[in-house]
PDB file of N, CA, C and O in Angstrom:
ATOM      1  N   UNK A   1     -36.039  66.306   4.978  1.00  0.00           N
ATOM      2  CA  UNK A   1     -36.970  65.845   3.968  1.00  0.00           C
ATOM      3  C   UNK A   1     -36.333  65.824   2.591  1.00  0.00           C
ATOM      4  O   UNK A   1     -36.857  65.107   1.738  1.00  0.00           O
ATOM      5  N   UNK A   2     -35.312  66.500   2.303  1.00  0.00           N
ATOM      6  CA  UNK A   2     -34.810  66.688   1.029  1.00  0.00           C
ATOM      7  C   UNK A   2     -33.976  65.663   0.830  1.00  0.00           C
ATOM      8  O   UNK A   2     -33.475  65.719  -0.293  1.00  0.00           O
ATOM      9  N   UNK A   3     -33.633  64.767   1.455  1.00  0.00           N
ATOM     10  CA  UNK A   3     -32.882  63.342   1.696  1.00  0.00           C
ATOM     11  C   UNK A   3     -33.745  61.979   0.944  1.00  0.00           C
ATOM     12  O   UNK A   3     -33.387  61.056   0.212  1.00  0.00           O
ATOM     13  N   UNK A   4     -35.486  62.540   1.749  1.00  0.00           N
ATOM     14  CA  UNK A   4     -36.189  61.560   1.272  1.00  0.00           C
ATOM     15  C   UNK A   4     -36.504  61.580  -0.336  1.00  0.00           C
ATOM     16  O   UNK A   4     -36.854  60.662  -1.076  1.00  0.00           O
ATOM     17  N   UNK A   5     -36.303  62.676  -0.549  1.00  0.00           N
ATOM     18  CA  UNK A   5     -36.965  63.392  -2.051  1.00  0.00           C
ATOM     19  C   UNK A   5     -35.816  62.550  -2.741  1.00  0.00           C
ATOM     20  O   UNK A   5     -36.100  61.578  -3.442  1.00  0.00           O
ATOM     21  N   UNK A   6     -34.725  62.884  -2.559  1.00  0.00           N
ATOM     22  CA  UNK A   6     -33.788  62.378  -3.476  1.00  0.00           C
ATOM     23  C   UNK A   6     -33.182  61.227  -4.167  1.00  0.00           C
ATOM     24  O   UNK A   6     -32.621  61.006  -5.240  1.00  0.00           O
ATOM     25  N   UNK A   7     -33.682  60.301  -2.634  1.00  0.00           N
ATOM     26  CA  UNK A   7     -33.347  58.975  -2.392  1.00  0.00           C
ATOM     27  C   UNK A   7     -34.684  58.267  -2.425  1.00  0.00           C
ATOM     28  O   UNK A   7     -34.882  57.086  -2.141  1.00  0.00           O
ATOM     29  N   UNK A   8     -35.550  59.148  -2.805  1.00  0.00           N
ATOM     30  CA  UNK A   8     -37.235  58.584  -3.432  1.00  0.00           C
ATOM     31  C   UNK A   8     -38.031  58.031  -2.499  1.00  0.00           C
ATOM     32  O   UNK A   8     -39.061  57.594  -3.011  1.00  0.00           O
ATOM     33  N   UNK A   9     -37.945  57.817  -0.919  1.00  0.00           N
ATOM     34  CA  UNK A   9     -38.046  57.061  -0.084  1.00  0.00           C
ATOM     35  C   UNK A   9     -39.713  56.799  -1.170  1.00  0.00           C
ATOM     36  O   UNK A   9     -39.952  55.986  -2.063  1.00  0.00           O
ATOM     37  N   UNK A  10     -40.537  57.863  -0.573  1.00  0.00           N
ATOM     38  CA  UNK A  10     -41.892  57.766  -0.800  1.00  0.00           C
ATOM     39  C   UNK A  10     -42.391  56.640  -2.058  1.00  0.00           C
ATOM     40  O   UNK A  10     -43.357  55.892  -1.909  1.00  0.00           O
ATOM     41  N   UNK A  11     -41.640  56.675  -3.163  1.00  0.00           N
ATOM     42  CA  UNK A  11     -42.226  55.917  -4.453  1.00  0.00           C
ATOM     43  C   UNK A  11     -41.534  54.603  -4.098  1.00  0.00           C
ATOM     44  O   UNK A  11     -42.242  53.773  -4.667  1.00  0.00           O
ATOM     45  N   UNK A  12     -40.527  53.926  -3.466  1.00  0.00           N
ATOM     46  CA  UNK A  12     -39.879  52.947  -2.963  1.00  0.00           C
ATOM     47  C   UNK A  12     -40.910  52.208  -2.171  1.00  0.00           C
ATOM     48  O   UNK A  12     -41.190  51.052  -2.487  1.00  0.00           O
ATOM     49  N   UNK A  13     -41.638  52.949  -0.912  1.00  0.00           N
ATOM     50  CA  UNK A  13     -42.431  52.350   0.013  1.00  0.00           C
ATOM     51  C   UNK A  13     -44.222  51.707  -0.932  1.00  0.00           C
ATOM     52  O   UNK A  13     -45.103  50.902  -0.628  1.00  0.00           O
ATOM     53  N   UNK A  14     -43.883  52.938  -2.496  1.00  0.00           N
ATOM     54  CA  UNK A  14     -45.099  52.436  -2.798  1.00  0.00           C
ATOM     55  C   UNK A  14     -45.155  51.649  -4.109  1.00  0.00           C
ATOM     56  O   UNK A  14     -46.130  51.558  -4.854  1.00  0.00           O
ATOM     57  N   UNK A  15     -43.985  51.113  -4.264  1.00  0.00           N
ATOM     58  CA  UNK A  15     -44.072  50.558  -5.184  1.00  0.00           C
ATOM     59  C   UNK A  15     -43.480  48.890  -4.310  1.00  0.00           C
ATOM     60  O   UNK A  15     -43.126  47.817  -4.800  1.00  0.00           O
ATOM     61  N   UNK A  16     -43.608  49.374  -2.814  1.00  0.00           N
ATOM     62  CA  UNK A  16     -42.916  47.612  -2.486  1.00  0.00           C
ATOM     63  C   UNK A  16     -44.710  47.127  -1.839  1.00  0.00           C
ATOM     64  O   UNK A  16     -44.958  45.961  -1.533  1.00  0.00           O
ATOM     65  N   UNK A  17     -45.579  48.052  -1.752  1.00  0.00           N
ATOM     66  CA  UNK A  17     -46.698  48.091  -0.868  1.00  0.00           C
ATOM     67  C   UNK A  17     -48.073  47.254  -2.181  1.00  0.00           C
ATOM     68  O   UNK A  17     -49.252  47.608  -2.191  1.00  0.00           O
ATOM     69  N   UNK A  18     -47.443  46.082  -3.200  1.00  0.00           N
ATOM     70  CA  UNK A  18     -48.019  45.709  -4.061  1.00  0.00           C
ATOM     71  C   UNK A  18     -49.427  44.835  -3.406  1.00  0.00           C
ATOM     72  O   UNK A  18     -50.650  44.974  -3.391  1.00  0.00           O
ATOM     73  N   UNK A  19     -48.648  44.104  -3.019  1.00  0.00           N
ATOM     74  CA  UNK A  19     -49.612  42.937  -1.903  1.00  0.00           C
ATOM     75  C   UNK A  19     -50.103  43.691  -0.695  1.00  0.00           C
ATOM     76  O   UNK A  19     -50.611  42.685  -0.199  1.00  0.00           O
ATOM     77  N   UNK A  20     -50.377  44.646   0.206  1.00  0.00           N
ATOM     78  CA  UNK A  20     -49.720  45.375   1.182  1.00  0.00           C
ATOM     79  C   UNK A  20     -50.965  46.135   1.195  1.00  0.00           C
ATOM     80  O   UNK A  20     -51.693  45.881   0.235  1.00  0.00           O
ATOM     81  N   UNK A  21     -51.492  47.169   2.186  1.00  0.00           N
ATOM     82  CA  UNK A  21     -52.060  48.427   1.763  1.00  0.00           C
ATOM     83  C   UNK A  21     -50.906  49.941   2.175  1.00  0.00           C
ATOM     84  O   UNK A  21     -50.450  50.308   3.258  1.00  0.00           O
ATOM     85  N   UNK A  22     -50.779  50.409   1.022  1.00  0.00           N
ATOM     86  CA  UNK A  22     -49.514  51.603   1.450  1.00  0.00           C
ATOM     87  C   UNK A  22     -49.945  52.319   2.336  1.00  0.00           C
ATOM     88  O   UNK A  22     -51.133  52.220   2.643  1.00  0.00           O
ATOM     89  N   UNK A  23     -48.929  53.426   3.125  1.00  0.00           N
ATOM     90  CA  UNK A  23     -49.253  53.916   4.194  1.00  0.00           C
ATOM     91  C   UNK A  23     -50.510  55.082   3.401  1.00  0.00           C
ATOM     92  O   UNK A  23     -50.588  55.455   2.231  1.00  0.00           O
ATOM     93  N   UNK A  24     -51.387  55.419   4.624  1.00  0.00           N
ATOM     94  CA  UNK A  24     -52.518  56.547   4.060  1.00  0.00           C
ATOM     95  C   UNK A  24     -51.894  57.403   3.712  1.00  0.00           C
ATOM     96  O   UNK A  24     -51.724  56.872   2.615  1.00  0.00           O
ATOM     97  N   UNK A  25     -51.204  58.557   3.600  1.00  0.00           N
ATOM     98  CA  UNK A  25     -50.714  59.487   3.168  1.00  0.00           C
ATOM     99  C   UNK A  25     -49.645  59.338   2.465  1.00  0.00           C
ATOM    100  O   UNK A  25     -48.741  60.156   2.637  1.00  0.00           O
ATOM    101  N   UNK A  26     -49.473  58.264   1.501  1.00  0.00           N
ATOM    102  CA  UNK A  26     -48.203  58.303   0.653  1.00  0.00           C
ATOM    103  C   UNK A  26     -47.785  58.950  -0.525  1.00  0.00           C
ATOM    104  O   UNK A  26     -46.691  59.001  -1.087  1.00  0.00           O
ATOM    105  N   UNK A  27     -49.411  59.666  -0.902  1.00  0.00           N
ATOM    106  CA  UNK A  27     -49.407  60.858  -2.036  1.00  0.00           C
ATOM    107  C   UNK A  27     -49.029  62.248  -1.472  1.00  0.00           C
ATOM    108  O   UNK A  27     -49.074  63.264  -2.165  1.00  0.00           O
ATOM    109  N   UNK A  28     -48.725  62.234  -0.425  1.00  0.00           N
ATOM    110  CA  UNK A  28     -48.396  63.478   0.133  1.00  0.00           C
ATOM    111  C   UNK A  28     -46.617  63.434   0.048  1.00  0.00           C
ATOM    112  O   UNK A  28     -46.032  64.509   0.176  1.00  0.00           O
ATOM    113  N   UNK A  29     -45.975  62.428  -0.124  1.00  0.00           N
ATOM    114  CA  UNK A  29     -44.496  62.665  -0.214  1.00  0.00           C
ATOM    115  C   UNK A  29     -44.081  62.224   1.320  1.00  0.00           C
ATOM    116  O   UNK A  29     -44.792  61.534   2.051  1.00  0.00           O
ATOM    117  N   UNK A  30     -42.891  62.719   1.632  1.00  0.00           N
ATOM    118  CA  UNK A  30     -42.302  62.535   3.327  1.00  0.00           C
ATOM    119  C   UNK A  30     -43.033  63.121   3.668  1.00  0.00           C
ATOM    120  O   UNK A  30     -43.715  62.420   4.415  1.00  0.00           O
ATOM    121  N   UNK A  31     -43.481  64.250   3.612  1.00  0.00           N
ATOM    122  CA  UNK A  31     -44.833  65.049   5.186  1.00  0.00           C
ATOM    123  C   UNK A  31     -45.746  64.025   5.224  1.00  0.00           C
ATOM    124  O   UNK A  31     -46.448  64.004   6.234  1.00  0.00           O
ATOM    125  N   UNK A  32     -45.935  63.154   4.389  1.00  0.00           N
ATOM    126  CA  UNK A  32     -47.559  62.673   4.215  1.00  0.00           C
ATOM    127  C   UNK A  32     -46.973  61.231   5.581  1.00  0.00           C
ATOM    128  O   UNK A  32     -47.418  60.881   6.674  1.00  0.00           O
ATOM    129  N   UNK A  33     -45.460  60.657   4.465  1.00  0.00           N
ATOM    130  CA  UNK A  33     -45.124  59.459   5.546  1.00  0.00           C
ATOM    131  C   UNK A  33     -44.545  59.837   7.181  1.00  0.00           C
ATOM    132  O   UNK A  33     -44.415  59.072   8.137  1.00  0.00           O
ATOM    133  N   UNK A  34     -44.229  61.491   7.070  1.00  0.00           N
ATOM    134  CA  UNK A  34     -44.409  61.606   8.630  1.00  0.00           C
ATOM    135  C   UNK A  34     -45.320  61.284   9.246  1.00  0.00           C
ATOM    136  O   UNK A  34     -45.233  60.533  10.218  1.00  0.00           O
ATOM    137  N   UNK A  35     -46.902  62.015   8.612  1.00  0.00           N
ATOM    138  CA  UNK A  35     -48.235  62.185   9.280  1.00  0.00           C
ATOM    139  C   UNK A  35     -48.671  60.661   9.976  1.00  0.00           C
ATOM    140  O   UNK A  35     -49.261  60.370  11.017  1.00  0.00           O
ATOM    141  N   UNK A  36     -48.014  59.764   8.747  1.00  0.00           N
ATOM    142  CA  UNK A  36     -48.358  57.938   8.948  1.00  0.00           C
ATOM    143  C   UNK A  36     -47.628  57.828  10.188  1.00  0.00           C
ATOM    144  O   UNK A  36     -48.380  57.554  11.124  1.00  0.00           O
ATOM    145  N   UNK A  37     -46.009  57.990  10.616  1.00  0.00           N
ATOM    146  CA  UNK A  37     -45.590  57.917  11.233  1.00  0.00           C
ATOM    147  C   UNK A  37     -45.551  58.357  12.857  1.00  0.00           C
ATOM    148  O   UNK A  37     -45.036  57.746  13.794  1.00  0.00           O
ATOM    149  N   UNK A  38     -46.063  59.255  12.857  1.00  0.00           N
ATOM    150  CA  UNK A  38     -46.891  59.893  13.806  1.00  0.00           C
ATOM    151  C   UNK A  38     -47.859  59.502  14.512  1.00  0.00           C
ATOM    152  O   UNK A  38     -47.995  59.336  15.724  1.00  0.00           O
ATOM    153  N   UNK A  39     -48.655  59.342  13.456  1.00  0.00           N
ATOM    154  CA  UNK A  39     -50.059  58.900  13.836  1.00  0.00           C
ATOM    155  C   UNK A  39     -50.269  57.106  14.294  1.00  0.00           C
ATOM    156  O   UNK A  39     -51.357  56.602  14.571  1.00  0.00           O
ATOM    157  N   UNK A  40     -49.024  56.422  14.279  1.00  0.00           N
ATOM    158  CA  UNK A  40     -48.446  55.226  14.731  1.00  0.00           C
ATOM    159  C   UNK A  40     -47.827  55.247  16.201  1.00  0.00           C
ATOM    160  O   UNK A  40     -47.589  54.227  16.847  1.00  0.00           O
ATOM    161  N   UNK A  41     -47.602  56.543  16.635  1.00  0.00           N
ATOM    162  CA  UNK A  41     -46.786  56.993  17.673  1.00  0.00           C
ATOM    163  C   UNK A  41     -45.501  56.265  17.236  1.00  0.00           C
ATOM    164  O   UNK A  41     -45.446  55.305  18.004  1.00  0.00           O
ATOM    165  N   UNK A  42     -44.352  56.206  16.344  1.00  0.00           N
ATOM    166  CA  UNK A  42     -43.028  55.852  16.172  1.00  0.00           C
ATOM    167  C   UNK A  42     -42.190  57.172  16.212  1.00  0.00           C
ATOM    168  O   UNK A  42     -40.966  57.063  16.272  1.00  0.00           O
ATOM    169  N   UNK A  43     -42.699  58.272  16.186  1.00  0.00           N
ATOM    170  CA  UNK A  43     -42.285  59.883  16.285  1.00  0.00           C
ATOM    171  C   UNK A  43     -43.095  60.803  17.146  1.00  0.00           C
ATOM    172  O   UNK A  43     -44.073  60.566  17.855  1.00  0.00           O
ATOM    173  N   UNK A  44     -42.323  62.111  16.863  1.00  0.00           N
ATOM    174  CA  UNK A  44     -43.011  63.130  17.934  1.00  0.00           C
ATOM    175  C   UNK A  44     -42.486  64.225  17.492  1.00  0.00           C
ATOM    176  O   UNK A  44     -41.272  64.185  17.294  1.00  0.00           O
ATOM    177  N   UNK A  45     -42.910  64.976  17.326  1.00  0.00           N
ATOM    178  CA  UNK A  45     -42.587  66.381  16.250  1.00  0.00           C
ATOM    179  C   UNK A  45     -42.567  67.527  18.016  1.00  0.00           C
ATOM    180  O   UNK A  45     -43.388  67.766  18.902  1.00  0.00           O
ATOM    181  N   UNK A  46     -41.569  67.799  17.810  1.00  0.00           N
ATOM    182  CA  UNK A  46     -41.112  68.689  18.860  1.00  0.00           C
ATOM    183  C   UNK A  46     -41.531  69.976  18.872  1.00  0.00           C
ATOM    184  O   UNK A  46     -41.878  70.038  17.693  1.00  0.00           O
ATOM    185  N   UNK A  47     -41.770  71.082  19.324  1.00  0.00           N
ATOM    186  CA  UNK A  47     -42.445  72.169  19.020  1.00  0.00           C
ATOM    187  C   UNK A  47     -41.021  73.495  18.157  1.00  0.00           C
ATOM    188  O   UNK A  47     -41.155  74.560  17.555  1.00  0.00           O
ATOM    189  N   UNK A  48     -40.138  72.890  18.442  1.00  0.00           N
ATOM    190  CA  UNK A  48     -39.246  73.803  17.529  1.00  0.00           C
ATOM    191  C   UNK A  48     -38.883  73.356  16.175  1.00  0.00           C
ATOM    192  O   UNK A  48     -38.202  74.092  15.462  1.00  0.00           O
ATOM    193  N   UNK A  49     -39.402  71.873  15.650  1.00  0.00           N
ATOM    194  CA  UNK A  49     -39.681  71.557  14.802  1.00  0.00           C
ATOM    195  C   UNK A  49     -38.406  70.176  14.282  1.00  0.00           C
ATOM    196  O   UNK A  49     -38.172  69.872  13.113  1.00  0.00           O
ATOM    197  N   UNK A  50     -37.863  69.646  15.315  1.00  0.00           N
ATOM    198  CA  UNK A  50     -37.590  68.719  15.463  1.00  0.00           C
ATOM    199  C   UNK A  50     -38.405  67.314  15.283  1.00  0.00           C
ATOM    200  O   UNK A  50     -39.587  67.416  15.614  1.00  0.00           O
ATOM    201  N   UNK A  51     -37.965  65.900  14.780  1.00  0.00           N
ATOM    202  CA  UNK A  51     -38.361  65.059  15.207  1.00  0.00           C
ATOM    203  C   UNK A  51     -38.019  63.889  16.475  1.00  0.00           C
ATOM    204  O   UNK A  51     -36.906  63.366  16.422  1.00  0.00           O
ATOM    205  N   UNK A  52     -38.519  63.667  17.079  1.00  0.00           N
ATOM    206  CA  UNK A  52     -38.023  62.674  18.334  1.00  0.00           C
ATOM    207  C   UNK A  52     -39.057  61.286  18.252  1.00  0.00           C
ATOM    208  O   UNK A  52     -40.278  61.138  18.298  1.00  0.00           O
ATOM    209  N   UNK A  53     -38.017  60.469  18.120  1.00  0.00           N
ATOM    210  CA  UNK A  53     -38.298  59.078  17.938  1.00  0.00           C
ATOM    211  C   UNK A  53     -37.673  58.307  18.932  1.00  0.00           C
ATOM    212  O   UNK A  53     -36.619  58.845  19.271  1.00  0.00           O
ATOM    213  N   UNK A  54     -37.937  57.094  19.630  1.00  0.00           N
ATOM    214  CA  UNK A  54     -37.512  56.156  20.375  1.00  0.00           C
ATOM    215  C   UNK A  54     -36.215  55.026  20.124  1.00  0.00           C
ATOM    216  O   UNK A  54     -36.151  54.102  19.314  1.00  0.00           O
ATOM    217  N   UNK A  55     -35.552  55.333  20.807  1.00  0.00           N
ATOM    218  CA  UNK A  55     -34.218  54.818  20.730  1.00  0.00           C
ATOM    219  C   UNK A  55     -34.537  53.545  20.157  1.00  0.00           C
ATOM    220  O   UNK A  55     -33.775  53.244  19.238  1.00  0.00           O
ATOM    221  N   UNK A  56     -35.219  52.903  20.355  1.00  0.00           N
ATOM    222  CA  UNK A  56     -35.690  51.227  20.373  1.00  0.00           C
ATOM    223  C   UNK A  56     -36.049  51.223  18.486  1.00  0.00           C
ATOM    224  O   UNK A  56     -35.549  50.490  17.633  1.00  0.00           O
ATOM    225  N   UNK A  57     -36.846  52.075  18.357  1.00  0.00           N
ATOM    226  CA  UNK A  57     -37.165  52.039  16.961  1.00  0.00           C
ATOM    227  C   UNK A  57     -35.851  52.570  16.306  1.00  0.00           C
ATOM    228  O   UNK A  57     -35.254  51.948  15.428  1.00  0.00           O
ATOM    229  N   UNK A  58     -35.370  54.022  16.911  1.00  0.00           N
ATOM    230  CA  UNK A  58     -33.635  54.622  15.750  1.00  0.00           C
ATOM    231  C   UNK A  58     -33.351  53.494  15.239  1.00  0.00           C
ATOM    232  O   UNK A  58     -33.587  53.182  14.072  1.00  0.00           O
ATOM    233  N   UNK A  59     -32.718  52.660  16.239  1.00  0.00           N
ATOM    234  CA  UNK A  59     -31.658  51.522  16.370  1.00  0.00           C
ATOM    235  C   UNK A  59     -31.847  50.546  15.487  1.00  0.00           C
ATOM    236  O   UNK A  59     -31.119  50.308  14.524  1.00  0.00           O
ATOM    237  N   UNK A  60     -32.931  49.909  15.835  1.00  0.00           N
ATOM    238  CA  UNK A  60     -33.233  49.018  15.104  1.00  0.00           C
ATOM    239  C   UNK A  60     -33.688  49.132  13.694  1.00  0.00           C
ATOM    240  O   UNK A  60     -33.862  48.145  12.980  1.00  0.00           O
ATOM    241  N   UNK A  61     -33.919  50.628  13.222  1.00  0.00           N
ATOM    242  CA  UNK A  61     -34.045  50.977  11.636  1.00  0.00           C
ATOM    243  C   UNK A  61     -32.904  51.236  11.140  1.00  0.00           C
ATOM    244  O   UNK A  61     -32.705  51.129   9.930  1.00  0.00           O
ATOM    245  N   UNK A  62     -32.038  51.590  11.931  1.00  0.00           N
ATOM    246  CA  UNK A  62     -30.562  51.632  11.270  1.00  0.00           C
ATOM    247  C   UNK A  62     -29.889  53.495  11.132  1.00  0.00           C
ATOM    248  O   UNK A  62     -28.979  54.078  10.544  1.00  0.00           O
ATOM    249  N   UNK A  63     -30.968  53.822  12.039  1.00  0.00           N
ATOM    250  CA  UNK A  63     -30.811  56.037  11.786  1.00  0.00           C
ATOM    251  C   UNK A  63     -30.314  55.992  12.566  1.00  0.00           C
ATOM    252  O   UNK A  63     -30.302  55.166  13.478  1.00  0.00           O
ATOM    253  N   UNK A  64     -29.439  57.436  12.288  1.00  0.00           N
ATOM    254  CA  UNK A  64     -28.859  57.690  13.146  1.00  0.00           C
ATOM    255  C   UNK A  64     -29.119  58.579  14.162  1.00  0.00           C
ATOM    256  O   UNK A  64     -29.969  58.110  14.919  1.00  0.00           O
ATOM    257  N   UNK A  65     -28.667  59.868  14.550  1.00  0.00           N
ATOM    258  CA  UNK A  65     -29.080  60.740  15.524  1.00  0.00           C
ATOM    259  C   UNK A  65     -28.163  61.996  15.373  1.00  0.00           C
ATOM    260  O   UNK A  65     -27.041  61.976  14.867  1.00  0.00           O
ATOM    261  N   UNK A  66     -28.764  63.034  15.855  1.00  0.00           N
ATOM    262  CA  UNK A  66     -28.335  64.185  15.730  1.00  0.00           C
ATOM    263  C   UNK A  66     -28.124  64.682  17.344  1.00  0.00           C
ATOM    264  O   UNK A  66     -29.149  64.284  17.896  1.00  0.00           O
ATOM    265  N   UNK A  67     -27.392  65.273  18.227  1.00  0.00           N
ATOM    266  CA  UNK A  67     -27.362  66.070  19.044  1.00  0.00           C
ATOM    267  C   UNK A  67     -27.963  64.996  20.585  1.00  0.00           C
ATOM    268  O   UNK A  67     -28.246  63.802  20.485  1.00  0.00           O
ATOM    269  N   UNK A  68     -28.002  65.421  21.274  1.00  0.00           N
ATOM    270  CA  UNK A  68     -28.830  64.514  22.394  1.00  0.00           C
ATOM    271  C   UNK A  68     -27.698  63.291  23.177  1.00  0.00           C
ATOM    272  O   UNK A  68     -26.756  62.907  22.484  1.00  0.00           O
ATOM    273  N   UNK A  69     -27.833  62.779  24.482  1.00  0.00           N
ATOM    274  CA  UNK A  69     -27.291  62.019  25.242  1.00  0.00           C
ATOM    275  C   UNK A  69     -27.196  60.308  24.124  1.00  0.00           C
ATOM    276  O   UNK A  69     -28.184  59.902  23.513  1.00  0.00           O
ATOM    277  N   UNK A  70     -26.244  59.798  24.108  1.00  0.00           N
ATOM    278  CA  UNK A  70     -25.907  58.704  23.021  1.00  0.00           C
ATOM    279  C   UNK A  70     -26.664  57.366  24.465  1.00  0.00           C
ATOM    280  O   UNK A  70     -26.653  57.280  25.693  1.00  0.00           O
ATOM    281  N   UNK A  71     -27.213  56.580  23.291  1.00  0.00           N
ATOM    282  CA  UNK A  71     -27.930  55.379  24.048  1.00  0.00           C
ATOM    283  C   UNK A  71     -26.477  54.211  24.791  1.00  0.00           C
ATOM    284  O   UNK A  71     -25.461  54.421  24.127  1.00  0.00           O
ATOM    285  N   UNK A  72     -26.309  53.520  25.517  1.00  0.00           N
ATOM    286  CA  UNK A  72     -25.721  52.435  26.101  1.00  0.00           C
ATOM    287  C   UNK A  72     -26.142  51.552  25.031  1.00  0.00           C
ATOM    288  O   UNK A  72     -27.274  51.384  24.578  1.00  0.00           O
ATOM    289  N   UNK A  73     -24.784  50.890  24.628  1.00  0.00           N
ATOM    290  CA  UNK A  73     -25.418  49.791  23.775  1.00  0.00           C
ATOM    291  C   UNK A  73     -25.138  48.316  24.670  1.00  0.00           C
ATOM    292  O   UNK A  73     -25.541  47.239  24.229  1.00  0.00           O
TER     293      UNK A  73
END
């Protein structure tokens, strides 16, 4: 999260969201755009406090990955 803070994700998404309606929780910072994210099913908050997201979405957003079996490209 301290990645997003820095690199502003949150005020970026709401200042491009003119025409748009911004995500519901965008006053909350990154927890808030997790909660959006989540609640989209594009993530999955792991119980040790990991996030797990779908290869199909990583990829195609351009993230990378931490730890775990590497996809076949």
């Amino acid at each position: 999260m301290n990645r997003w803070e820095t690199e502003k994700t949150a005020e970026t998404l709401g200042a491009k969201a003119v025409d748009k309606l911004p995500p519901q929780h965008l006053a909350e910072g990154p927890a808030g755009l997790l909660k959006d994210l989540e609640s989209l099913n594009l993530i999955q908050r792991l119980s040790d406090g990991r996030i797990q997201m779908p290869d199909v979405y990583r990829v195609a957003f351009g993230l990378g990955r931490k730890g775990g079996v590497k996809p076949v490209r």
